[in-house]
N, C-alpha and C positions, 0 to 999 in steps of 0.2 A: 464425325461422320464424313466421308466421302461427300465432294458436291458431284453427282451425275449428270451426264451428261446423254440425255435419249437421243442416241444417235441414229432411227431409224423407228420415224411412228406414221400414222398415216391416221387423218382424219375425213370422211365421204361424206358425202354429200350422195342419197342416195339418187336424184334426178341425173347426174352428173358421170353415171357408170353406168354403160351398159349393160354390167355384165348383174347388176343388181336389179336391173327391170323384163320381164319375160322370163322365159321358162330357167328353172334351175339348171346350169353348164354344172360338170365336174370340175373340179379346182385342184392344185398340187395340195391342197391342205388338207382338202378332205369335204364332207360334208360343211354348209356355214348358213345355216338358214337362221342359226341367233344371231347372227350380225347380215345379215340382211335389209339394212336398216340405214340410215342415220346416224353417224359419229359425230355427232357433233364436239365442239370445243371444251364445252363445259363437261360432258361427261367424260372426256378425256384427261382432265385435270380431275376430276372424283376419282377417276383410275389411279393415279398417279401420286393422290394425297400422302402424302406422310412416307413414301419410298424414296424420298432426300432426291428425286431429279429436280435439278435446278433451270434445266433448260431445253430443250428440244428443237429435233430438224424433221422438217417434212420432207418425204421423201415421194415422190408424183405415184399415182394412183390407177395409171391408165385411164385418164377420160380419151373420151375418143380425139384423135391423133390432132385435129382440124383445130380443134378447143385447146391446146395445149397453153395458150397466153392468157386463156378465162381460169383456167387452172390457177394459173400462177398470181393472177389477179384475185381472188378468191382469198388465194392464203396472206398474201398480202395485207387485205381488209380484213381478214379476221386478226392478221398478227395487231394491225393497226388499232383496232377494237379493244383487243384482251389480251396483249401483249405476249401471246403466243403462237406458232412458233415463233422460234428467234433463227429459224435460216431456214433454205427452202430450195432442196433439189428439182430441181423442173425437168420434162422431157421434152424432147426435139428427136427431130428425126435426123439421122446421121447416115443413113442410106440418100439422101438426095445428093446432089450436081454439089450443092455449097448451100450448108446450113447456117452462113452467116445469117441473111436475113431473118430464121426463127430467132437465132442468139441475142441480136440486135434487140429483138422486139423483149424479148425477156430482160432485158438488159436495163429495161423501165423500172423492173421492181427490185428495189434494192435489198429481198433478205436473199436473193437467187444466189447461191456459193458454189453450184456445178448443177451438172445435167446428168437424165441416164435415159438410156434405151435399151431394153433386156434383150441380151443377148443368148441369154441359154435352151438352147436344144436337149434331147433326148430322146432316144429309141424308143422308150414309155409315152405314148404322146398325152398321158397326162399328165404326165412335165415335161411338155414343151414348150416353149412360147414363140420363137425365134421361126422363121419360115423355114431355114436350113445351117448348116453346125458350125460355119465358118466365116462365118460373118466376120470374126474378128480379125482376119483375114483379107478381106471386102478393099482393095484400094477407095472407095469414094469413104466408106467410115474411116478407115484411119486417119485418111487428109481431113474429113471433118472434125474428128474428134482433136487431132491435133490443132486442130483452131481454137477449142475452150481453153490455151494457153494466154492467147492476144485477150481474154476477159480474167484472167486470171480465177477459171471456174477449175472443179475437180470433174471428174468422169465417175458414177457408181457401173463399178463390172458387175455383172452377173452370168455365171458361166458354171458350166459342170467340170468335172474332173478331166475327162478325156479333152476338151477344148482350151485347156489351160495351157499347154503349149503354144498355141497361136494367141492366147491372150497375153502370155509374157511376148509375146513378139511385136504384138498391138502397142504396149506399155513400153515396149524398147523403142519403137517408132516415134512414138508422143514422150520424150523427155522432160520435158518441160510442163507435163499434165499429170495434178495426181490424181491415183487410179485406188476407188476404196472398194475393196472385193465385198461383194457382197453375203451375206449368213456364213461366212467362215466357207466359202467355196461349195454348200450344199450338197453336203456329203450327206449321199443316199443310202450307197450301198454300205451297210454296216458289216459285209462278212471280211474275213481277215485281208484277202485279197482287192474287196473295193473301197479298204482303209489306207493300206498297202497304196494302192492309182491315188486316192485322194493324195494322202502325204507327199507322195511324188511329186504332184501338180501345184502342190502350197508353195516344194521348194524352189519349184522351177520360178513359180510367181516372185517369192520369197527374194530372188536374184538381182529384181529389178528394183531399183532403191525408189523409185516414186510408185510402190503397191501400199495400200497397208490392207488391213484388213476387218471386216464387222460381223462381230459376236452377235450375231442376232440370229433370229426364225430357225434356231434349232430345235423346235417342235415340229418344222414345217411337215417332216418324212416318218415320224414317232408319235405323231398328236398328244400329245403330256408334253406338260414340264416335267421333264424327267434329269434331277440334278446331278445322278452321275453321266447318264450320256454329256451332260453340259460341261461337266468335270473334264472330262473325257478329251474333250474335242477343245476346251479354253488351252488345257494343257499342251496339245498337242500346236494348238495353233500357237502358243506364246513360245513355246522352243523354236520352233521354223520364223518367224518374226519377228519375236522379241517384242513385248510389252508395249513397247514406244511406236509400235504400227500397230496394236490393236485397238481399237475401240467399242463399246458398250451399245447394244442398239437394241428396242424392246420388240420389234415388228407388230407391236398393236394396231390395229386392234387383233389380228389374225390369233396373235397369242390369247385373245381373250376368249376364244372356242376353248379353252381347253386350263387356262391358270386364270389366278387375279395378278396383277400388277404386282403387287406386294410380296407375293411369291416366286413371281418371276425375277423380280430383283434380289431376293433374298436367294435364290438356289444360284445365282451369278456372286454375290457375295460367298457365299458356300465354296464355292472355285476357286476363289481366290484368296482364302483366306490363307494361305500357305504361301503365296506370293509375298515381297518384299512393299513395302507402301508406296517405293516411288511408283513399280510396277500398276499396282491397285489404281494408283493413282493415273497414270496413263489410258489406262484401260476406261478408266471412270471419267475421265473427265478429260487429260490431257489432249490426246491423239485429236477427240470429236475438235476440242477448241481449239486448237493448230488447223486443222485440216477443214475444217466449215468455218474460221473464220469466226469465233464467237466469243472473243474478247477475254479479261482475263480472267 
């Protein structure tokens, strides 16, 4: 069996999100009042029992912006605890003057492999997060982002189809930093024509040889695990890429509105089972442990 590699899980801390205390927001997922809650560590590994992940990255959670080093500190002591995760994307802000200072401070906890700050906009404003669509764009985020080079961290993109233009232009700016797109570039629009833009905007990604890219939260827009959508979209994105930039990533708990772990891994094996094994293998495990840094 494959050793997996969860490239993209999240465990909360309900005191620690605002968006999990006070009145119910709308979310891009959907309704989420069973996980409204407490994730904790332990029930994260009962999710995960017996679906051959071997390892996991945390991926930051939006606590409030100020807290971003209690964040990092947190996972830290839990990895220290119960030896999971094993790496740990943190957030910074990349809109200031020079976000060295937050990087520095993160730079304490040694499972930190990159940062992210979501960038994605959308006409729907409930998918959007991003204050406006060009951020990527932003002369102070580029020279910032181009600094998680000097820590030798990666950058998570997360962008829509229409802004992937300026995201490959971001990526060609930062040479030196790699860029992991995030859910396969969160393709919404499933009609023929916003499959059509999506494809487009993979290739254009596709160009800059430090993107790769994460198989993950394709329920986000479909609420199922649905294994041919997942079919659909691995395929699509392992031609524009190729195997060796993609990576496997479970977005739990969020997938857990809607699959168990066990079947969300098993409809990703389903995908792939017509792929060649180094392929499988990149996907499952390689890419995440090149690119986070998680040994061999």
């Amino acid at each position: 069996m494959i050793g997996i590699v969860d490239g993209h899980h999240h465990i909360w801390r309900q005191a620690d999100l605002a968006w999990l205390s006070g009145p119910m927001q709308p979310r891009i997922f959907g309704p989420y009042e069973a996980i409204r809650r407490d994730y904790p560590i332990r029930e994260y590994l009962d999710d995960l029992a017996g679906s051959g992940v071997l390892r996991s990255v945390y991926v930051q959670t939006n606590w409030p912006n100020d807290r971003f080093e209690d964040e990092a500190a947190w996972v830290q002591q839990t990895a220290n605890e119960h030896g999971w995760p094993h790496a740990l994307v943190a957030y910074a802000d990349f809109g200031v003057d020079d976000v060295r200072p937050q990087l520095d401070r993160l730079a304490r906890y040694p499972l930190v492999r990159g940062a992210r700050m979501q960038l994605h906009w959308h006409e729907n404003p409930l998918y959007r997060f991003a204050v406006r669509p060009d951020l990527c764009a932003d002369p102070a985020i580029r020279r910032n982002i181009s600094r998680l080079a000097d820590y030798g961290w990666s950058f998570d993109l997360q962008v829509f189809a229409p802004q992937m233009a300026e995201a490959a232009q971001l990526a060609e700016a930062c040479p030196k930093v790699t860029f992991v797109l995030q859910h396969a570039g969160m393709l919404e629009d499933l009609s023929p024509q916003g499959r059509a833009a999506w494809r487009g905007g993979m290739a254009h990604l596709a160009r800059c040889p430090n993107v790769v890219t994460k198989l993950s939260g394709l329920g986000t827009f479909i609420h199922r695990n649905d294994a041919a959508h997942i079919a659909a979209v691995l395929e699509d994105t392992v031609a524009i890429f190729g195997a060796e930039r993609c990576l496997f990533g479970s977005n739990f708990p969020i997938e857990k509105l809607w699959t168990s772990y066990r079947d969300l891994v098993d409809a990703y094996r389903t995908a792939t089972a017509r792929l060649r094994p180094e392929q499988r293998d990149a996907i499952f495990a390689g890419t995440a442990k090149r690119v986070y840094r998680l040994g061999p």
